[in-house]
Each structure stands twice: as C-alpha cells, then as structure tokens.
C-alpha positions as CSV (number, residue, x, y, z in Angstrom):
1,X,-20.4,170.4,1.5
2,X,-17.0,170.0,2.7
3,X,-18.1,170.3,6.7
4,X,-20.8,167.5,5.8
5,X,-17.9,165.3,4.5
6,X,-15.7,166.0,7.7
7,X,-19.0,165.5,9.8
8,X,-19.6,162.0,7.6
9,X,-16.4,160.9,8.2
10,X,-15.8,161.6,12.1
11,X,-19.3,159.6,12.6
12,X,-17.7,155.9,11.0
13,X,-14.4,156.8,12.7
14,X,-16.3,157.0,16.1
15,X,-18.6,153.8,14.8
16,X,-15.8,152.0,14.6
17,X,-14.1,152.5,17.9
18,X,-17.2,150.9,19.3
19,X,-16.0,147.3,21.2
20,X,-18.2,144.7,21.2
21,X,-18.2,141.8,23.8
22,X,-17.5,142.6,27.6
23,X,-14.9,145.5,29.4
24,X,-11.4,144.8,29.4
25,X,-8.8,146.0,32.1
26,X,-5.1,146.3,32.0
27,X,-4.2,143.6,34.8
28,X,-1.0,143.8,36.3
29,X,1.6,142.3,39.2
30,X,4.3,140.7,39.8
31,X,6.1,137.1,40.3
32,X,8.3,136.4,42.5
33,X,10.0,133.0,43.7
34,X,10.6,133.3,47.6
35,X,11.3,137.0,47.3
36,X,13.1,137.4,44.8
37,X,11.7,138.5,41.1
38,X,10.8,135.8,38.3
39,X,11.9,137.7,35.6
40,X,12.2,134.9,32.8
41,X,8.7,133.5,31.5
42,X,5.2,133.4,31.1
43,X,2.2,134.3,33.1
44,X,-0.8,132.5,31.7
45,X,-4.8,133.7,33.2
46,X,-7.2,131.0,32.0
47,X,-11.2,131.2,32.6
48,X,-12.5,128.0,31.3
49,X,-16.2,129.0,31.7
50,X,-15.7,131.9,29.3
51,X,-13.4,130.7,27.4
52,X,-10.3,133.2,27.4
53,X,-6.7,132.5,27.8
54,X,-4.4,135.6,27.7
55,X,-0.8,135.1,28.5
56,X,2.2,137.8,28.9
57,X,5.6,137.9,29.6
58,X,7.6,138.6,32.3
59,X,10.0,141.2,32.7
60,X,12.1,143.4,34.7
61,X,11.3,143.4,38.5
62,X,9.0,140.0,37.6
63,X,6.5,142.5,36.2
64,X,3.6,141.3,33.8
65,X,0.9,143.3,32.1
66,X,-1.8,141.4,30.1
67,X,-5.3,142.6,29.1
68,X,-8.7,140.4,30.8
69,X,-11.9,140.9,30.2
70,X,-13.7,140.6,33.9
71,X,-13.7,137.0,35.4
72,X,-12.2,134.5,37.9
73,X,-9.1,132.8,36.3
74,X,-6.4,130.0,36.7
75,X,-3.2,131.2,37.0
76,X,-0.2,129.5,35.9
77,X,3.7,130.6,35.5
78,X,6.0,128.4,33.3
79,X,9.1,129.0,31.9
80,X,9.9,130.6,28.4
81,X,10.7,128.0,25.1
82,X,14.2,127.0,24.1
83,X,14.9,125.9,20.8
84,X,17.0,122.4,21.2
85,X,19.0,121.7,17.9
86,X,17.8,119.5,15.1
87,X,19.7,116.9,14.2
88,X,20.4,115.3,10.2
89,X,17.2,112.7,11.0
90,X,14.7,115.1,13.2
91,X,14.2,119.0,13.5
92,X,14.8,120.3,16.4
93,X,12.4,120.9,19.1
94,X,10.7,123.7,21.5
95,X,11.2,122.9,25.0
96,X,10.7,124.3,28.6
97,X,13.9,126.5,29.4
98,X,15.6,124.8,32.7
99,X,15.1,127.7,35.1
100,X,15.2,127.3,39.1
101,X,12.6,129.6,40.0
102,X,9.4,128.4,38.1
103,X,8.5,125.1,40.1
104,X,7.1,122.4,37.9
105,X,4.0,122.5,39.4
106,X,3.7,126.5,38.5
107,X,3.7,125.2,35.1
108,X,-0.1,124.6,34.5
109,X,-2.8,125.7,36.0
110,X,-4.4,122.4,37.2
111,X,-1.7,122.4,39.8
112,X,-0.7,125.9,40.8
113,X,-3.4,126.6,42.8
114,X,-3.1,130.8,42.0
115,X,-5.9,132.5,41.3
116,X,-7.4,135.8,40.8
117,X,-10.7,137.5,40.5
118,X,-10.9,140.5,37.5
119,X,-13.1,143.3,37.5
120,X,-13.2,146.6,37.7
121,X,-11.9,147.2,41.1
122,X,-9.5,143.8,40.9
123,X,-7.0,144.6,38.9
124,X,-3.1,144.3,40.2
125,X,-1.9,140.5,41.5
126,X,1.1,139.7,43.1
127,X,2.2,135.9,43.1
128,X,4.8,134.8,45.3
129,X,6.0,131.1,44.0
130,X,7.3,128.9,46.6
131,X,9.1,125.4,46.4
C-alpha cells in the first residue's frame, strides 16, 4: 500500500513538470558601448508576431541572461529608472537614468536596429552600441 502511494505520488509530481507552449532557451551576451561594457540597464527582446517581451538586466562585464522561447526578436537597450522626487503638489516620477553609453535611439526597438534569431542552436548575442 505504502509503494502504491509513493508510486501515485511521483506520477502527478512528474505530470506537473510537464510545460506547455513552445521550448525555451537560456539566451545570453553581452552589451557593450564602443568597447567598453554597458553594465547599467535593461536589455529588452520583443517578437511582435508571437507576442513575447522578456527583458533582463544588465550586469557585470555588460552581461545579460533572459529566457526566449524560439523566434526572431527586436532588440532594444535603455537605461534603468530613477525615481525623481515628489514634490508637496505632485508625486514624484520614474524616469530614464541619464547614462552616456545607452544612445537614445538604443532605447526602443523601432530604432535600434539589433536583432537576433532564437532557437536551439542561436543562443548567445553580443551587441556592440555605437554613437
């Protein structure tokens, strides 16, 4: 009785490690501003057509990790959110941190013109950001 129980129990812990929808792959890189490491911000991968937007931040080195599902994405790079102080009359405010590395037009991915292509064998992009 007690080995049926075990047996019952490791067959819904394995049912529920089942994923549904599409493979997902640890994507990684780095971002860099001529040569030198963008290691303040956000790294944003947008597939319109399927509807995903995952985001990470940057670190160390300009290092990202995010996790993607297999498709051909935007890329954008924008700087990370400051909080500006409220005032008496208004709250304060989130706001684009004013770094030199992250080019306004980085910022969305309309005008950055990076790109990369996930799947299985695509996995690791570099972005070098210029002027």
């Amino acid at each position: 009785m007690r080995a049926a129980r075990v047996c019952f129990l490791a067959a819904l812990a394995l049912a529920g490690c089942s994923s549904d929808g599409p493979a997902r792959f640890a994507v990684t890189g780095k971002v860099t501003f001529q040569g030198q490491p963008v290691e303040e911000g956000q790294i944003t991968f947008e597939d319109s057509a399927a509807g995903q937007v995952n985001s990470g931040k940057l670190g160390s080195g300009g290092s990202y990790s995010v996790e993607l599902p297999a498709g051909d994405y935007r890329v954008s790079v924008a700087p990370p959110l400051v909080e500006t102080p409220g005032t008496r009359d208004s709250p304060g405010d989130m706001v684009p941190k004013n770094v030199k590395n992250i080019p306004k037009k980085y910022w969305v991915p309309e005008s950055s013109r990076l790109a990369a292509k996930v799947n299985s064998s695509a996995r690791s992009f570099d972005f070098e950001l210029g002027p």
